[in-house]
C-alpha positions in Angstrom: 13.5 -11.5 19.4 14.1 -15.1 19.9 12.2 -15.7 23.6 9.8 -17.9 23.7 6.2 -17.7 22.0 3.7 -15.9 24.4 0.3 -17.3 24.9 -2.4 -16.0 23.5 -5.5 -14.8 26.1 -8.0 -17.5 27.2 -10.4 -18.3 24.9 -9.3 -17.1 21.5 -8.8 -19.8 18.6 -6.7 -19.3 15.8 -7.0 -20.1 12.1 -5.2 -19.2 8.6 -7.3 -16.7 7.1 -9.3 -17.8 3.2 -10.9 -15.5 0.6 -14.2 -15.0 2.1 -12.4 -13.3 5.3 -11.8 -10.3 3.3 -14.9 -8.1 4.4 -13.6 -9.3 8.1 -10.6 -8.4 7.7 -11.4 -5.1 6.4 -13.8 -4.4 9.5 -10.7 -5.1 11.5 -8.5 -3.0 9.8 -11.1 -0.3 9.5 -11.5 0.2 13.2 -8.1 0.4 13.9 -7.1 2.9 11.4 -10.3 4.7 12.7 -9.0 4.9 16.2 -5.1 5.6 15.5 -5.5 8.4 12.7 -9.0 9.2 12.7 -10.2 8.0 9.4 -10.1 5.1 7.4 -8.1 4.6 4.9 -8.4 0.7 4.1 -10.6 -0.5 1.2 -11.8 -4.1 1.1 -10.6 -4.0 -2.9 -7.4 -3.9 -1.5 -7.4 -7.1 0.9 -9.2 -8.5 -2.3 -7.0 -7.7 -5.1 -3.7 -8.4 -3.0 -5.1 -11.8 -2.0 -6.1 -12.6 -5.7 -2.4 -12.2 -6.8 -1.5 -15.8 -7.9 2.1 -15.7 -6.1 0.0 -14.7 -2.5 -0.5 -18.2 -0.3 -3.2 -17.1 1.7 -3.8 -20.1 3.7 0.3 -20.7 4.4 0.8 -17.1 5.3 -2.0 -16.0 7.2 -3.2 -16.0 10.6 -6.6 -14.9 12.1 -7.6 -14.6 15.7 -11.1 -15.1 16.7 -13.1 -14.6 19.7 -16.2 -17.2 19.7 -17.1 -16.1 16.1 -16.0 -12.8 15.5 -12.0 -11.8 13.6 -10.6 -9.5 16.5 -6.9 -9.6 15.2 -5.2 -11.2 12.0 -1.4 -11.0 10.7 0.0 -12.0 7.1 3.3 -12.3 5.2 3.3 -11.3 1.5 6.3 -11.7 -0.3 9.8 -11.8 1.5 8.9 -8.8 4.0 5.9 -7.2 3.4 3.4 -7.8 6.6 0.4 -6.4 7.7 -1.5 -6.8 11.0 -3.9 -5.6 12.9 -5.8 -5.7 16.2 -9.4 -5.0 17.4 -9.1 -1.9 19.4 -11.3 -3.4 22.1 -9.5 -6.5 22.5 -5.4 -4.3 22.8 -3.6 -4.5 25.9 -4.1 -8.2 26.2 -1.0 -9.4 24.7 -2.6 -10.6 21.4 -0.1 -7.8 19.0 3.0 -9.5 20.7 2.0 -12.9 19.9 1.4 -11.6 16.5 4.9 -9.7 16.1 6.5 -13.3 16.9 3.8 -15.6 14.8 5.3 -13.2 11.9 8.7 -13.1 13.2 8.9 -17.2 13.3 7.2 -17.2 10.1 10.2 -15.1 8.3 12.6 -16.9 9.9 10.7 -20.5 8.5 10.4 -19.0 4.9 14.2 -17.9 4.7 13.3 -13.7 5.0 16.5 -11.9 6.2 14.0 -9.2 7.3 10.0 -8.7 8.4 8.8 -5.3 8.9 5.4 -3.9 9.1 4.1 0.2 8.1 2.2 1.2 11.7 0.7 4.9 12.4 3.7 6.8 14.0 2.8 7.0 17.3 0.3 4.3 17.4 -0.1 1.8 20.4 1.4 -0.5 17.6 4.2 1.3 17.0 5.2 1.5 20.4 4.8 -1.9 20.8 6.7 -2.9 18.1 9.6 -0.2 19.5 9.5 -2.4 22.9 9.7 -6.0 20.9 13.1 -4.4 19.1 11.5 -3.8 15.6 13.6 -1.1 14.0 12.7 1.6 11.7 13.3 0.9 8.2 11.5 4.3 6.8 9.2 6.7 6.8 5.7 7.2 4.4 3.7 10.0 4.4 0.4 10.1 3.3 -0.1 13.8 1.6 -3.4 15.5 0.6 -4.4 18.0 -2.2 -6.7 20.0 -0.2 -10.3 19.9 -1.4 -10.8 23.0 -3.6 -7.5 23.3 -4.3 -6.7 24.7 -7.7 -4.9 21.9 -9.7 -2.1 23.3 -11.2 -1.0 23.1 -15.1 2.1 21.2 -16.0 3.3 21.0 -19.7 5.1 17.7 -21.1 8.0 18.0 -23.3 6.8 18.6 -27.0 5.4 15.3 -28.8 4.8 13.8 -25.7 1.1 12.9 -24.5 -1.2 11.3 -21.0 -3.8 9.5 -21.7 -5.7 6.3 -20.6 -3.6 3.0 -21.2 -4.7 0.5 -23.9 -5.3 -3.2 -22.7 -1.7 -4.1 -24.9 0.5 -1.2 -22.8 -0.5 -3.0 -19.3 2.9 -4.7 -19.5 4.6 -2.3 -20.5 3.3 0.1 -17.8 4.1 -2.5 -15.6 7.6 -2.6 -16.7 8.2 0.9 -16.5 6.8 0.9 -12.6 8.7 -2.3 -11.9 12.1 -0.9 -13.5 11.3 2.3 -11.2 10.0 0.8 -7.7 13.3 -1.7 -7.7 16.0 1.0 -8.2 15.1 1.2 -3.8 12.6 -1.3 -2.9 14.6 -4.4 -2.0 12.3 -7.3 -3.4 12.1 -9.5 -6.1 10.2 -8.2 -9.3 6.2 -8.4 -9.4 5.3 -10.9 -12.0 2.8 -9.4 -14.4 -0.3 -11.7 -13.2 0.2 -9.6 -9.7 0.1 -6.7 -10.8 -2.8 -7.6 -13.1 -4.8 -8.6 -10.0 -4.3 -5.3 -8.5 -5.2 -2.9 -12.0 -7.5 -4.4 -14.0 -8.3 -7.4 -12.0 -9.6 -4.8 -8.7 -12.7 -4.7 -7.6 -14.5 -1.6 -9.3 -11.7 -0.9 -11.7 -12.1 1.2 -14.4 -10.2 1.4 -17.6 -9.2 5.3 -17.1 -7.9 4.5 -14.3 -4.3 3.6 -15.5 -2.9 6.5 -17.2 0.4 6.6 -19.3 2.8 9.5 -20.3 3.9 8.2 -24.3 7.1 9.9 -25.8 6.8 10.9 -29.4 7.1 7.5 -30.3 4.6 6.3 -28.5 6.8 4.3 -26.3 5.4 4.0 -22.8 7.9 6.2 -20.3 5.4 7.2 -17.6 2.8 5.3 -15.8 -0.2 6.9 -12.8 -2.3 4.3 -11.4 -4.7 6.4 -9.8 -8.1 4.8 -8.0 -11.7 6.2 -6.8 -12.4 5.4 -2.9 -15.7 3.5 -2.5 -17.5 6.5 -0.8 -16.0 8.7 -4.6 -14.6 11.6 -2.6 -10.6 10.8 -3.1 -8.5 9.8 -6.2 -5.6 7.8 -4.8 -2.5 7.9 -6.6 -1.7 4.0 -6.2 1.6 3.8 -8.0 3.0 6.7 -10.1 6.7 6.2 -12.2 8.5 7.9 -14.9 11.3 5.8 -16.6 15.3 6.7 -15.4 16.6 8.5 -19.2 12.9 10.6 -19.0 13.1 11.7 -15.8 13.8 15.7 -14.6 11.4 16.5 -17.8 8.1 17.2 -15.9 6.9 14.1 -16.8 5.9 13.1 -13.2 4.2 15.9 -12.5 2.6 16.0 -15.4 1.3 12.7 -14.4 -0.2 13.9 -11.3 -1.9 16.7 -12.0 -3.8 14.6 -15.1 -4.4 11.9 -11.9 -6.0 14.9 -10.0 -7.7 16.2 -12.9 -9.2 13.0 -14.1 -9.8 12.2 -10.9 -12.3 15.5 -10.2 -14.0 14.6 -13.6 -15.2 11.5 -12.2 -16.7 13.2 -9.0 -13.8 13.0 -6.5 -13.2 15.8 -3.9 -9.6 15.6 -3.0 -6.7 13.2 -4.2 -4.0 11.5 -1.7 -1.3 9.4 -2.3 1.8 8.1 -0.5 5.3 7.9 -0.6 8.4 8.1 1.6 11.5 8.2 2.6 13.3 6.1 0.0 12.6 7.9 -2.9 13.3 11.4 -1.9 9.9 12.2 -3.8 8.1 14.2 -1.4 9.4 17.8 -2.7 8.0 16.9 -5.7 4.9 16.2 -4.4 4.5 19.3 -2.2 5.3 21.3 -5.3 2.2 20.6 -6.8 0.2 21.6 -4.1 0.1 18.6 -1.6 0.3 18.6 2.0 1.0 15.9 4.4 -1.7 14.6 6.0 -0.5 11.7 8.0 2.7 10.1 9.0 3.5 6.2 9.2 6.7 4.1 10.0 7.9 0.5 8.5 9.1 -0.8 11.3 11.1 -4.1 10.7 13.1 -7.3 12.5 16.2 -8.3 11.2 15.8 -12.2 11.4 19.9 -13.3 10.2 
């Protein structure tokens, strides 16, 4: 991908995005994921708490299109891969997602990234764009349901062991054991603790149950759920969920999850989702305790070397 920057349509500016875009930005997103899967599954604490991260340079990495007043189409670059992007469904099929793909693509390539891929509905108008501009498939995610009504089932924990609701001290510690976990596949550098602190306890609406730990008899952290309420409180979402290597294929993980579900329902939520995919080789697990697959997305990526 190394032709020549398209133009963007007649009439639309352009501008790096700041802080007080986030409700924008989540309109954008909102529609988008409302026309390509059917529901919405953005929350504006999530723009907010992943642009409060201190290692996140909004105004560097960020690109909003506008027409006269009004966001129709914005891309970003967090990290060394990660981007997001999205794209008014009114305004598609005017060329403003390929100028995107190479605004990203150019940024990588300025910032070093050997790679710059993107998760998109599989299917979607922008995954098929993306399949036409070369982007590859890096994996797959699927986004998995525990049906509403469904009976959450019982998992013990090895004896001495115990869930409960992290104390302020065990954040880092939780955030060790996830970190530790997540880069045994996910080719990145490691999340500084202030990150990760912006997305827990620094979110929008969080609340202290909702990081729960799995302790060995020691009381040494060896588990970690990160489980969130939606803003309408009808779904838990199991954000992040770990177990530490020398505890694992002990029930600990599942143990986890149903207390995520179960904690979840006590606080008024219908149903619980989470996603995960095809790097982990988790999803068995996940459909053991009673979770279906609701959706599927693709990471599709550019290698820029």
């Amino acid at each position: 991908m190394r032709d020549a920057m398209p133009d963007l349509p007649e009439g639309l500016t352009t501008r790096p995005l700041q802080k007080s875009d986030a409700h924008a930005v989540f309109v954008l997103m909102a529609a988008q994921e409302l026309e390509d899967i059917g529901q919405v599954a953005i929350e504006e604490a999530d723009i907010v708490s992943d642009w409060a991260k201190p290692s996140h340079d909004l105004a560097a990495r960020s690109v909003g299109v506008l027409d006269g007043d009004t966001l129709v189409a914005y891309a970003e670059l967090m990290g060394v891969d990660r981007a997001d992007t999205s794209v008014l469904p009114s305004h598609r099929g005017r060329g403003i997602g390929t100028w995107l793909a190479h605004w990203l693509v150019d940024l990588g390539r300025s910032l070093g990234s050997p790679v710059v891929g993107m998760p998109v509905p599989q299917g979607s108008p922008g995954d098929r764009l993306l399949e036409q501009l070369g982007f590859r498939v890096r994996w797959t995610s699927w986004v998995l349901k525990l049906p509403e009504g469904a009976t959450i089932p019982e998992r013990a924990l090895p004896e001495g062991y115990v869930v409960r609701t992290a104390e302020p001290d065990e954040l880092p510690a939780a955030h060790d054991v996830l970190e530790d976990a997540f880069l045994e596949w996910s080719v990145r550098e490691r999340e500084p603790f202030e990150d990760f602190a912006a997305a827990t306890s620094g979110r929008p609406g969080f609340e202290p149950w909702n990081l729960r730990v799995a302790l060995d008899p020691e009381g040494a952290v060896v588990g970690v759920s990160l489980v969130l309420v939606s803003d309408d409180g009808a779904t838990a979402y199991v954000d992040r969920l770990a177990v530490r290597r020398d505890q694992r294929n002990r029930g600990i993980a599942q143990a986890l999850l149903v207390d995520s579900f179960a904690r979840g329902r006590e606080h008024g939520t219908r149903t619980s989702e989470l996603s995960t995919d095809s790097r982990t080789g988790a999803l068995p697990m996940y459909e053991r305790v009673g979770m279906v697959v609701d959706h599927v997305w693709v990471n599709r990526a550019m290698d820029l070397g």
